[in-house]
C-alpha positions, 0 to 999 in steps of 0.5 A: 490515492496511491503512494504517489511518484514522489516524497510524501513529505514534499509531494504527493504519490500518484498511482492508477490502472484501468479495468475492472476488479474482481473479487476472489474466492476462497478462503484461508487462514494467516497469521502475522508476527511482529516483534519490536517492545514486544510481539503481536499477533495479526490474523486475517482472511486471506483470497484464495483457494485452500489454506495458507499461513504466513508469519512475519517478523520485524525488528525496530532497533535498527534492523530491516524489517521482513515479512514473508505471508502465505504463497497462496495469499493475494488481494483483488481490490474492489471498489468497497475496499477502499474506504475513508483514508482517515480509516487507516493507519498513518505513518509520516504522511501515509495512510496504511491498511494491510486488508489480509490480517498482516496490519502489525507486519506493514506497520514494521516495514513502514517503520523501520528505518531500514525498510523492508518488504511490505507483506501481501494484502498492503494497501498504501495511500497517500490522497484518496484517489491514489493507491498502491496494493501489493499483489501475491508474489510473482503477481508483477515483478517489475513493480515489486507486486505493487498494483497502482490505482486511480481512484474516483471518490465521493460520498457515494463512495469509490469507483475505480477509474484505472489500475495496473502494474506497468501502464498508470498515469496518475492525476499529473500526468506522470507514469506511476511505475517509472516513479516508484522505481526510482526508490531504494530497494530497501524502500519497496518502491514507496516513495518517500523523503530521501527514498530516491524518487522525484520530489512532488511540490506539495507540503506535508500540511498540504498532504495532510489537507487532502488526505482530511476532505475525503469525502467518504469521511463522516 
């Protein structure tokens, strides 16, 4: 899934692109800082040519949360990338991986009551067959690097049916770019209660049921 066009806690978000997704090459190093009761340390690989280090940082008092990562740094997602949602991280009704080692980063965005920029490597779902990725950036202005996926789940696993950064229509026949742009900008164009976007008529106990039956889960 995506973080879908609408509140995550009235409605789903939806997201989707087409083509196929490679992988890239290279490898570097990243490290992460987050501080809030404390400080904690994220490092991951990143895509990419050469070395790159990024760091971040976060506060939970009230304040927004910013990260900054490597300018070298993105995330091609592949298929196998994307896994059972119950995998990862929740925060209200989302599920969030960061998959470049900034896990400790997004999770400050996510939780800041101030929003923030979420750091590269971001994955964001709110169903299994949507999903939100952020890009390098620079990758897509217009959609804050955010690239929508619409995704086929099974026990198989996941194949990805179409993905982009302008042209997605997600699994309600919305575009998922016109929605997430009506967010906030503090709010990164993830759609949530009172985030701005257009309400999805779904329940949080609904959200949650879906997000529960991936099938990819064990």
């Amino acid at each position: 899934m995506s973080v879908a066009c609408g509140d995550s806690g009235d409605g789903t978000t939806g997201a989707a692109t087409g083509g196929e997704s490679t992988s890239a090459s290279g490898s570097g190093t990243t490290a992460g800082t987050s501080t809030g009761a404390g400080t904690s340390t994220g490092a991951g690989t990143s895509a990419g040519a050469g070395t790159s280090t990024g760091a971040g940082t976060s506060t939970s008092d009230g304040t927004s949360a910013t990260t900054t990562s490597g300018v070298d740094e993105d995330l091609v997602m592949t298929p196998e990338d994307f896994v059972c949602i119950l995998e990862w991280d929740k925060v209200r009704n989302l599920r969030i991986a960061n998959l470049l080692g900034y896990q400790d980063e997004a999770l400050a965005v996510a939780n800041s009551p101030e929003g923030g920029v979420y750091p590269v490597g971001t994955v964001i779902q709110l169903v299994p067959t949507e999903a939100m990725v952020k890009r390098a950036a620079g990758t897509s202005p217009i959609s804050g690097d955010w690239e929508y996926f619409f995704l086929e789940v099974s026990a198989q696993g996941t194949e990805i049916a179409t993905r982009g950064f302008e042209d997605v229509v997600n699994g309600f026949g919305g575009n998922c770019q016109d929605c997430h742009s009506k967010a906030a900008p503090q709010w990164d164009f993830i759609c949530e209660k009172d985030h701005g976007c257009d309400p999805l008529p779904f329940t949080d106990e609904q959200i949650e049921a879906v997000q529960n039956a991936d099938p990819r889960c064990p």
